[in-house]
mmCIF file of the N, C-alpha and C atoms, coordinates in Angstrom:
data_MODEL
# 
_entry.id   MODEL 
# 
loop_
_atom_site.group_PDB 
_atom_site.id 
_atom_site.type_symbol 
_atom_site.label_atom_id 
_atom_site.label_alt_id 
_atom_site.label_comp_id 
_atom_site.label_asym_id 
_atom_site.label_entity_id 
_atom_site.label_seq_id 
_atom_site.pdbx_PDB_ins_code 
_atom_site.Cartn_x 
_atom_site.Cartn_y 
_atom_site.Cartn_z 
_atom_site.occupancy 
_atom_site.B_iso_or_equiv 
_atom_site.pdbx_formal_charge 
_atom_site.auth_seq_id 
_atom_site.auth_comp_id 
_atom_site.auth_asym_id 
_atom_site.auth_atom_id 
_atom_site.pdbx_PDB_model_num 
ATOM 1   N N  . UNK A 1 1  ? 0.851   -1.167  0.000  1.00 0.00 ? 1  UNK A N  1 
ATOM 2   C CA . UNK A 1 1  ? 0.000   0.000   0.000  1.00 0.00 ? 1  UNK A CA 1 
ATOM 3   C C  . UNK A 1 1  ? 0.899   1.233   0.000  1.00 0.00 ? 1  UNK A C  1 
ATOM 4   N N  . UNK A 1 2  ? 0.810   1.817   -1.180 1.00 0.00 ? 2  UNK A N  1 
ATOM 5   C CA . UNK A 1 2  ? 1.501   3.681   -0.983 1.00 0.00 ? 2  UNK A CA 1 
ATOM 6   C C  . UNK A 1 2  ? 1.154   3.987   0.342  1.00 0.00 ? 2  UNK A C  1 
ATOM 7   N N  . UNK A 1 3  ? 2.347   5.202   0.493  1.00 0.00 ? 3  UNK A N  1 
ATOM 8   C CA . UNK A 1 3  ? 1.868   5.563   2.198  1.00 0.00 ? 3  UNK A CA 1 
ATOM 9   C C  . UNK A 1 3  ? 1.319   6.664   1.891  1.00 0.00 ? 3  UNK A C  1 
ATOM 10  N N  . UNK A 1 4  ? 0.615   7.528   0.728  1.00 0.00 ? 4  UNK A N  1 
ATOM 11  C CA . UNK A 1 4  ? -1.037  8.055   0.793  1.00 0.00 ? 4  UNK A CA 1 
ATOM 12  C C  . UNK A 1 4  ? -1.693  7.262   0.793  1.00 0.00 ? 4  UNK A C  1 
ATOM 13  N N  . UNK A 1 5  ? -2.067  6.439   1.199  1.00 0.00 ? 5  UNK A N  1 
ATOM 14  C CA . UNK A 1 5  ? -3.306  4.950   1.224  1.00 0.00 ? 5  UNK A CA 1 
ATOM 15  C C  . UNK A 1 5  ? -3.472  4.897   2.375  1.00 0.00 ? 5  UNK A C  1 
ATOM 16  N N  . UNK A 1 6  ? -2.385  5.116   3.190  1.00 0.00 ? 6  UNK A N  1 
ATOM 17  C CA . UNK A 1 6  ? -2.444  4.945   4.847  1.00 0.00 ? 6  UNK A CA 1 
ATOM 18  C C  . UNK A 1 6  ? -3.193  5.658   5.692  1.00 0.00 ? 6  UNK A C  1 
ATOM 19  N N  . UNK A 1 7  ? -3.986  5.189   6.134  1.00 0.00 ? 7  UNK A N  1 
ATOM 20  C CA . UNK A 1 7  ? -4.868  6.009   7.161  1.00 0.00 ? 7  UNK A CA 1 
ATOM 21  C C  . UNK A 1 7  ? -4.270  6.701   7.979  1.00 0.00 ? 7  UNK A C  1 
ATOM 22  N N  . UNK A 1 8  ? -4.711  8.143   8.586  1.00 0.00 ? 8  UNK A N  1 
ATOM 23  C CA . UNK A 1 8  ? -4.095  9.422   9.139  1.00 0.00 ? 8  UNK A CA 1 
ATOM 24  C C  . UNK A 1 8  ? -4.563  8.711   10.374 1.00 0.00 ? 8  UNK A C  1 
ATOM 25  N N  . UNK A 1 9  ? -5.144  7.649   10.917 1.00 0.00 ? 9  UNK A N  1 
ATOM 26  C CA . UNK A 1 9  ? -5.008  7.412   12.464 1.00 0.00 ? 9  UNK A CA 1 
ATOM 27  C C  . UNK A 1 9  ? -5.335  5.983   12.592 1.00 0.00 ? 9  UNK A C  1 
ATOM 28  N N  . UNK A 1 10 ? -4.977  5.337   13.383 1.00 0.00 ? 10 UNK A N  1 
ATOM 29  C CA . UNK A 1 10 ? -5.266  4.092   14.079 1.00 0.00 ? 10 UNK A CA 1 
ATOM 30  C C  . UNK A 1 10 ? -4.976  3.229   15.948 1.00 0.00 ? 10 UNK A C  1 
ATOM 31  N N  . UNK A 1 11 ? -5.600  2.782   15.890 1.00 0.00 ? 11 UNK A N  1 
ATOM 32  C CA . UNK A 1 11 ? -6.011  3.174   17.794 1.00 0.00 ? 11 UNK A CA 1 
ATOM 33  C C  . UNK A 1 11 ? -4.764  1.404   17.768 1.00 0.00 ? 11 UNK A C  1 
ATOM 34  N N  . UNK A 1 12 ? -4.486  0.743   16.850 1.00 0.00 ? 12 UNK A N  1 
ATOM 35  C CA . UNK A 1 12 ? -3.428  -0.239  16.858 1.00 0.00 ? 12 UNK A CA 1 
ATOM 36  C C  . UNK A 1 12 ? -2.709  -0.377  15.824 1.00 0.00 ? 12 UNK A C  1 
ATOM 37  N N  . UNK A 1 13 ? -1.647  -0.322  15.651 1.00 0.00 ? 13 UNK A N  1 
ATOM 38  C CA . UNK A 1 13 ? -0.197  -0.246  14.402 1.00 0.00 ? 13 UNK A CA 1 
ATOM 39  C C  . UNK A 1 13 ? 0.214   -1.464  14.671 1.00 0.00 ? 13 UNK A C  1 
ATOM 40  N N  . UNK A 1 14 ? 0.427   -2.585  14.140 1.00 0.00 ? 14 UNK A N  1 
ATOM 41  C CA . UNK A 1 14 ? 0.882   -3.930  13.849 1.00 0.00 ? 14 UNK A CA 1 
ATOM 42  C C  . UNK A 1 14 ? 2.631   -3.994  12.857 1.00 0.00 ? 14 UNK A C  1 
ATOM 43  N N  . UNK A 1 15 ? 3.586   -3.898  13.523 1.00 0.00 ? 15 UNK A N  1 
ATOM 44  C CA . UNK A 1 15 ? 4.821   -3.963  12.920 1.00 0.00 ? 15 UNK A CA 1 
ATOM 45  C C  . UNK A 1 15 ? 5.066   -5.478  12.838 1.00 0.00 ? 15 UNK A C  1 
ATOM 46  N N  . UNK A 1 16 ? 4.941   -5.654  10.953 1.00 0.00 ? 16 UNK A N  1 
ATOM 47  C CA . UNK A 1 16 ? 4.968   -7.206  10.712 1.00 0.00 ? 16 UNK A CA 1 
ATOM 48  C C  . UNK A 1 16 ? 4.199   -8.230  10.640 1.00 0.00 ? 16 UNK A C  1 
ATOM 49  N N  . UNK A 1 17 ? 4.449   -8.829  9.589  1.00 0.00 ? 17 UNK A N  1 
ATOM 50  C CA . UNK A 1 17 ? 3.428   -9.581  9.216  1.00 0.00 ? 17 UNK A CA 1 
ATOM 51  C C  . UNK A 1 17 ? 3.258   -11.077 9.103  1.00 0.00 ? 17 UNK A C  1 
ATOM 52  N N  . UNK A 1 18 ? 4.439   -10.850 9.959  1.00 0.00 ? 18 UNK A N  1 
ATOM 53  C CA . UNK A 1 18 ? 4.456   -12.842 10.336 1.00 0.00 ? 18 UNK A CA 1 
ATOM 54  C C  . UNK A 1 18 ? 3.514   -13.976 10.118 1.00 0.00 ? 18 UNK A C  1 
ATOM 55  N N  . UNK A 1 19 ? 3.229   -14.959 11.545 1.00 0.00 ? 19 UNK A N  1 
ATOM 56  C CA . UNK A 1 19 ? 2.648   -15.504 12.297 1.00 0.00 ? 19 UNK A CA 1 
ATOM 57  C C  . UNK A 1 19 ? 2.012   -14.777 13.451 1.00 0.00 ? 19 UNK A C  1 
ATOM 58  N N  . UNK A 1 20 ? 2.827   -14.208 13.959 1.00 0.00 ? 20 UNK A N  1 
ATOM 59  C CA . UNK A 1 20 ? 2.182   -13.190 15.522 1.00 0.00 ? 20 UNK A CA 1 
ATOM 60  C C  . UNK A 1 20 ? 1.381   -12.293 14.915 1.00 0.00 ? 20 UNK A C  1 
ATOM 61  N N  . UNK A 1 21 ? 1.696   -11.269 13.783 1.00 0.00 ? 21 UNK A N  1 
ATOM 62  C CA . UNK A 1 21 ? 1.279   -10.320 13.258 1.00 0.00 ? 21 UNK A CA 1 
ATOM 63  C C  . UNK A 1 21 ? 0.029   -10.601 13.002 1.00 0.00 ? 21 UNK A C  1 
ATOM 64  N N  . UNK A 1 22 ? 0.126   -11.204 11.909 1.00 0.00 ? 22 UNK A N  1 
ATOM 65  C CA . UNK A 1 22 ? -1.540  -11.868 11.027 1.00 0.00 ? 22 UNK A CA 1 
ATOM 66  C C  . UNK A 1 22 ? -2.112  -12.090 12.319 1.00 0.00 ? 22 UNK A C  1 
ATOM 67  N N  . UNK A 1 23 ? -2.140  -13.257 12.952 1.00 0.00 ? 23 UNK A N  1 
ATOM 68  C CA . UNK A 1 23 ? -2.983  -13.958 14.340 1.00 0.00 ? 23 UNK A CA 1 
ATOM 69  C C  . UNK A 1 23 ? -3.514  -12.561 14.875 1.00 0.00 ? 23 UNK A C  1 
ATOM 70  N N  . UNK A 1 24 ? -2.144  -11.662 15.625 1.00 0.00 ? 24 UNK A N  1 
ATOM 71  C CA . UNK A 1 24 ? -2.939  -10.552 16.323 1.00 0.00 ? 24 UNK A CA 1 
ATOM 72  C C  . UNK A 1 24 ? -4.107  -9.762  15.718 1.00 0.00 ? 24 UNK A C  1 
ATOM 73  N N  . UNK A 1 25 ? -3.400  -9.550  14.301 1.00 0.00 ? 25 UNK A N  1 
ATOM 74  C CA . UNK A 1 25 ? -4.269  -8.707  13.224 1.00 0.00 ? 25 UNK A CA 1 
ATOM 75  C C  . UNK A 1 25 ? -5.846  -9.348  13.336 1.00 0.00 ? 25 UNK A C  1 
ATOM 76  N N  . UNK A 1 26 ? -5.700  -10.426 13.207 1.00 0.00 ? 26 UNK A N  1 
ATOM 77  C CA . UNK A 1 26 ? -6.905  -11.743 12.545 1.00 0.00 ? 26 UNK A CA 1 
ATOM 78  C C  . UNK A 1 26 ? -7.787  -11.346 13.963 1.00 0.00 ? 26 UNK A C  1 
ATOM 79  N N  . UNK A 1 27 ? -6.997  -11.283 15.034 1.00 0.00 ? 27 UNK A N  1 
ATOM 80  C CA . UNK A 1 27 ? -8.341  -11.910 16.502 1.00 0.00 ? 27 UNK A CA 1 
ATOM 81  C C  . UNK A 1 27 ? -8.843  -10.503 16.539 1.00 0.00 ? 27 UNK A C  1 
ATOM 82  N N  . UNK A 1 28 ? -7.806  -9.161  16.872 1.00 0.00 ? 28 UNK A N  1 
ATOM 83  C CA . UNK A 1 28 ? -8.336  -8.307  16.579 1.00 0.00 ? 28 UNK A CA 1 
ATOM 84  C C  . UNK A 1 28 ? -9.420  -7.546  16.124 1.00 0.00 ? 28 UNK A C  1 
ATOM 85  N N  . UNK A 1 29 ? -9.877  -8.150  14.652 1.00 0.00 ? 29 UNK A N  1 
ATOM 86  C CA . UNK A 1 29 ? -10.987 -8.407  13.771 1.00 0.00 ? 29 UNK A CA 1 
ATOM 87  C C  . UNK A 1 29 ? -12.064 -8.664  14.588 1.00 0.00 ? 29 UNK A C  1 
ATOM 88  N N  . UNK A 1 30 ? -11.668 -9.612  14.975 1.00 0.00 ? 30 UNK A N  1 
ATOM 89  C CA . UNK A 1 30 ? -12.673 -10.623 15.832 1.00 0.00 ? 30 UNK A CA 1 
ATOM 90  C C  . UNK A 1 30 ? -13.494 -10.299 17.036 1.00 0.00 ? 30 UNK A C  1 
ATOM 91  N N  . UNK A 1 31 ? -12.693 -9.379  17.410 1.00 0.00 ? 31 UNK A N  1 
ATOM 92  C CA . UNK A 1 31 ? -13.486 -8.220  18.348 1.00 0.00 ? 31 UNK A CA 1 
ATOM 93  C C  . UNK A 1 31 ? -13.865 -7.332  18.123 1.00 0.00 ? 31 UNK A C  1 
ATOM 94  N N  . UNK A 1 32 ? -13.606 -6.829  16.808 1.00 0.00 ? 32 UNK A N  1 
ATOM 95  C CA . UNK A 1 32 ? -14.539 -5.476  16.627 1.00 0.00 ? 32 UNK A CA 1 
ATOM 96  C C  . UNK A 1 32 ? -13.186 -4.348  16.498 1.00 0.00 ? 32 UNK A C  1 
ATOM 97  N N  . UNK A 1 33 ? -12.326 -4.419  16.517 1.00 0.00 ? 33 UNK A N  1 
ATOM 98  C CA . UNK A 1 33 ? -11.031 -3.523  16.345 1.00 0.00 ? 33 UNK A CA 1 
ATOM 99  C C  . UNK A 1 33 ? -10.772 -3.136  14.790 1.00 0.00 ? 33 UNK A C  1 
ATOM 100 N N  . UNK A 1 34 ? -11.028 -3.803  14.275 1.00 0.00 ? 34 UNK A N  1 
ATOM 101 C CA . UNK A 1 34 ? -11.020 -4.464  12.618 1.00 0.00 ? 34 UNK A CA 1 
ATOM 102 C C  . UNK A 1 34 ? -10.489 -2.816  11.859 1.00 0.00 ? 34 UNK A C  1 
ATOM 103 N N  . UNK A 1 35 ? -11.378 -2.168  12.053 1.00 0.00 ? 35 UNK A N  1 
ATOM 104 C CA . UNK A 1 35 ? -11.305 -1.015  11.489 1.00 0.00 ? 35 UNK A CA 1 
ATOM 105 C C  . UNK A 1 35 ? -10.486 0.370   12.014 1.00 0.00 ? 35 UNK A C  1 
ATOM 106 N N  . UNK A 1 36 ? -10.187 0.191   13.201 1.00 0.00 ? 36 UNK A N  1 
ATOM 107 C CA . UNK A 1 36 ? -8.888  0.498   13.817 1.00 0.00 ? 36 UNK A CA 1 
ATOM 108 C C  . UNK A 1 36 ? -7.401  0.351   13.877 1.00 0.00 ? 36 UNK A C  1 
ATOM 109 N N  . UNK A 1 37 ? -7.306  -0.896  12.907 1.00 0.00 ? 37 UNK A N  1 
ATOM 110 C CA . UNK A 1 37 ? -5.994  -1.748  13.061 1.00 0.00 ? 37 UNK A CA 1 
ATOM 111 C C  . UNK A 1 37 ? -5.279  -2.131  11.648 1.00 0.00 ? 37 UNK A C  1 
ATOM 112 N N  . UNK A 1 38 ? -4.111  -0.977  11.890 1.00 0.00 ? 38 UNK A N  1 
ATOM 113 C CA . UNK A 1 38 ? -3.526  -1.385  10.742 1.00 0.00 ? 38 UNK A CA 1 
ATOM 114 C C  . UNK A 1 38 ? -2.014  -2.135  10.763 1.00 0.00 ? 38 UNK A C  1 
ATOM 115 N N  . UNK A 1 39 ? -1.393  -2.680  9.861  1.00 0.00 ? 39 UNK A N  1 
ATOM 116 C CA . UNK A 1 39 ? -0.730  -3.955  9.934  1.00 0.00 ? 39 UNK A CA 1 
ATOM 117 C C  . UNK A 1 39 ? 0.365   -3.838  8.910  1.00 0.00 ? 39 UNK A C  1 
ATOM 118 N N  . UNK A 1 40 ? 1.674   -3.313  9.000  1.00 0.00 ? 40 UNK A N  1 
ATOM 119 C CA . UNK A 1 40 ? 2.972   -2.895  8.424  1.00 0.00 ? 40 UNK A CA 1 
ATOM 120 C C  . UNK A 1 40 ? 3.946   -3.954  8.402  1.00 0.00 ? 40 UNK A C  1 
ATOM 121 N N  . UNK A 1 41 ? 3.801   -4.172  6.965  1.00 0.00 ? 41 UNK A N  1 
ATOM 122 C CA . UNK A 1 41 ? 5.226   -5.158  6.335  1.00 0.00 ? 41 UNK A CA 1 
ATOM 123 C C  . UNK A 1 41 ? 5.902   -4.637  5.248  1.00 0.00 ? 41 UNK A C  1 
ATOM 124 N N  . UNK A 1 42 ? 7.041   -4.777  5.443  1.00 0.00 ? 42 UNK A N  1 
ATOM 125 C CA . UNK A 1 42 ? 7.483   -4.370  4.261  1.00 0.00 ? 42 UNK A CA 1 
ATOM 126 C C  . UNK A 1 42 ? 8.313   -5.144  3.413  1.00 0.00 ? 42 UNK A C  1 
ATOM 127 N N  . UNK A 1 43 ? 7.726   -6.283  3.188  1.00 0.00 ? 43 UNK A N  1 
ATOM 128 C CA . UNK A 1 43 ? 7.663   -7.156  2.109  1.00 0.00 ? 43 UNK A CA 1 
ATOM 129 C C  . UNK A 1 43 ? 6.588   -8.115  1.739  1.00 0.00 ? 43 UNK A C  1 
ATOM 130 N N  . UNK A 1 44 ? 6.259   -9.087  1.100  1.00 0.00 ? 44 UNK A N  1 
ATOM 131 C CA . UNK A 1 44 ? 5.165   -9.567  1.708  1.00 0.00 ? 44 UNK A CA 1 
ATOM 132 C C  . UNK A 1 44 ? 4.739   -10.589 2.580  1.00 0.00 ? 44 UNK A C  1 
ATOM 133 N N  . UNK A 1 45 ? 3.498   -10.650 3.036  1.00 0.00 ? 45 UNK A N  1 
ATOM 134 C CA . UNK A 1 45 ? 3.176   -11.334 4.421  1.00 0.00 ? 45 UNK A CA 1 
ATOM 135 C C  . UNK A 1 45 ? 3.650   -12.779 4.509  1.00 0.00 ? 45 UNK A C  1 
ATOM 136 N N  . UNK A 1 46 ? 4.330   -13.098 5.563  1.00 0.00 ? 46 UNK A N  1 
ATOM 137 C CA . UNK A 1 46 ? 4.732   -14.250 6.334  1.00 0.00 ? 46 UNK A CA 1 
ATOM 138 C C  . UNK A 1 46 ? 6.425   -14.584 5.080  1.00 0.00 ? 46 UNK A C  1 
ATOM 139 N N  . UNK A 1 47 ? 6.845   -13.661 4.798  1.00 0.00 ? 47 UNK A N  1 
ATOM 140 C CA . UNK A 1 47 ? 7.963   -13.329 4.011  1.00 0.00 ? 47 UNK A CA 1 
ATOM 141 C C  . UNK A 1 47 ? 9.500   -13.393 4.999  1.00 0.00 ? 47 UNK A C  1 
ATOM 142 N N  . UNK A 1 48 ? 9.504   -13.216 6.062  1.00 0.00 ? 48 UNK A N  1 
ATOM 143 C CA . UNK A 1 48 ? 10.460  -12.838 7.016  1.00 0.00 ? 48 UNK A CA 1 
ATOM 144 C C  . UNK A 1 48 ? 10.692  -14.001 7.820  1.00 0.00 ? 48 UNK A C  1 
ATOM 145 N N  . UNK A 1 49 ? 10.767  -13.918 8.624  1.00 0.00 ? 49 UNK A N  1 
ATOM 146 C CA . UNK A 1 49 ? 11.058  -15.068 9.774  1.00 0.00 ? 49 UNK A CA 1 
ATOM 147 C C  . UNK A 1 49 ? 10.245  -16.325 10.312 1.00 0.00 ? 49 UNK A C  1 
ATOM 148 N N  . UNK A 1 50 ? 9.306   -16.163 9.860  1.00 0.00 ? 50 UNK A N  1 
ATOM 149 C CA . UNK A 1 50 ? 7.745   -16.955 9.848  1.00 0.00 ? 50 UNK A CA 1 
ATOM 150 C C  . UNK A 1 50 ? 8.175   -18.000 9.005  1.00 0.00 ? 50 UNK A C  1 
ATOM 151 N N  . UNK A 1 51 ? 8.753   -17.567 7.162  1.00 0.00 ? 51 UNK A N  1 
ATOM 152 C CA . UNK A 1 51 ? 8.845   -17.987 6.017  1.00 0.00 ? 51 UNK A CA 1 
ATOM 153 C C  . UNK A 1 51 ? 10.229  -19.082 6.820  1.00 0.00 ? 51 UNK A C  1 
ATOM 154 N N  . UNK A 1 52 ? 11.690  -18.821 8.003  1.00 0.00 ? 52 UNK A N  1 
ATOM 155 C CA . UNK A 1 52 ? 12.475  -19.272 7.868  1.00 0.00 ? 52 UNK A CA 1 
ATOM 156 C C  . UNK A 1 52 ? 12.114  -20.329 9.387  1.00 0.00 ? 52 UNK A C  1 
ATOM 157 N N  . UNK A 1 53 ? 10.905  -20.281 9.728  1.00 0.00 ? 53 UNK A N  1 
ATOM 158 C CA . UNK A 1 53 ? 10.923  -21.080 10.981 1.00 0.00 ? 53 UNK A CA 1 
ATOM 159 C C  . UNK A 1 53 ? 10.565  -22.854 10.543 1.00 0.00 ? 53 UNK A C  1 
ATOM 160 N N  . UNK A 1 54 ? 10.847  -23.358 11.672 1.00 0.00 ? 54 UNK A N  1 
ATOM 161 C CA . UNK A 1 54 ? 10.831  -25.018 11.507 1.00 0.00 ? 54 UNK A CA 1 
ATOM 162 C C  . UNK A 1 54 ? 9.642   -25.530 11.023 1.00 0.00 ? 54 UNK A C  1 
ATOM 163 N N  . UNK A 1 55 ? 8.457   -24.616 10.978 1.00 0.00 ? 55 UNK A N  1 
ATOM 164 C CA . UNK A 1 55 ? 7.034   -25.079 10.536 1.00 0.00 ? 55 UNK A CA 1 
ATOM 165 C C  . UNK A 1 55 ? 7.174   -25.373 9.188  1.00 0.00 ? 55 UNK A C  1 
ATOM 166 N N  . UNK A 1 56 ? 7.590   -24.401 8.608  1.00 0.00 ? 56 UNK A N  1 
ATOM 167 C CA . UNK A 1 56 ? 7.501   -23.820 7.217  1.00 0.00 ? 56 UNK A CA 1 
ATOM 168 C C  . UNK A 1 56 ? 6.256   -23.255 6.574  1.00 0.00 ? 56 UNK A C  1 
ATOM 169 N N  . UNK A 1 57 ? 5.717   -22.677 7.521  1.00 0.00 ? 57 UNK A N  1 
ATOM 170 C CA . UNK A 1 57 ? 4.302   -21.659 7.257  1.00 0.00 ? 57 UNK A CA 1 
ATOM 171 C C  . UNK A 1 57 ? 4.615   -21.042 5.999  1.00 0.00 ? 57 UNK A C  1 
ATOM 172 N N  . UNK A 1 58 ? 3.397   -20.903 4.886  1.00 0.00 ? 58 UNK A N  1 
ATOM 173 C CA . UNK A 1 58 ? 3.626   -20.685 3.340  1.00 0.00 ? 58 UNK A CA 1 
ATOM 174 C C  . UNK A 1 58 ? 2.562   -19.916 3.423  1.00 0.00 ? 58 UNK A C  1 
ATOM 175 N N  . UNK A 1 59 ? 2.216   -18.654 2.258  1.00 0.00 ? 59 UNK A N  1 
ATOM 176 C CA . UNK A 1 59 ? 1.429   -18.532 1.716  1.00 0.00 ? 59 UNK A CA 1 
ATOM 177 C C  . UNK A 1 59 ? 0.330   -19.581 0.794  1.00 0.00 ? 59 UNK A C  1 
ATOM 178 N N  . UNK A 1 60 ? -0.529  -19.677 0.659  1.00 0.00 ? 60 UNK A N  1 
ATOM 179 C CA . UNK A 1 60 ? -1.341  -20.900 -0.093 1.00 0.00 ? 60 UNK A CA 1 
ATOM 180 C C  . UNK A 1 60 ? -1.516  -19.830 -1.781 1.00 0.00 ? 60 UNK A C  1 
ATOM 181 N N  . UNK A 1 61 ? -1.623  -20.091 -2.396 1.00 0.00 ? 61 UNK A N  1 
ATOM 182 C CA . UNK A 1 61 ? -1.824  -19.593 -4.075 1.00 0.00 ? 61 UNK A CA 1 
ATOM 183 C C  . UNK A 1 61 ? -2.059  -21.065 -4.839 1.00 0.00 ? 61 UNK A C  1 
ATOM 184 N N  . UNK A 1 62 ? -3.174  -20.701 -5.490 1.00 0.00 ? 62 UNK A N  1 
ATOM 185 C CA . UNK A 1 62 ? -3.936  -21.469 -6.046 1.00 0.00 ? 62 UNK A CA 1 
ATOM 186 C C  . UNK A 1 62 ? -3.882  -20.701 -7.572 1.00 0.00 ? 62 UNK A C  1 
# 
């Protein structure tokens, strides 16, 4: 997302887009925060350290 796309406020900033990230991002949602909460990667999601852990958590693409 350009950073004119970025919303001028948010009541939660999410650095990263891991495993922790997404999850927090995801439950977040889940309570009603959804629209408060924005979520900063700067590459793409689960790309970083998530991508190099023993799970091997993937994006799915079909």
């Amino acid at each position: 997302m350009p950073k004119q796309d970025l919303p001028g406020h948010a009541r939660v900033v999410i650095i990263g887009g891991g495993i922790m990230g997404c999850g927090l991002a995801y439950h977040l949602g889940h309570e009603g925060w959804g629209e408060d909460t924005v979520l900063l990667e700067k590459a793409e999601l689960t790309s970083g350290s998530t991508w190099h852990a023993a799970g091997q958590i993937t994006r799915s693409t079909s």
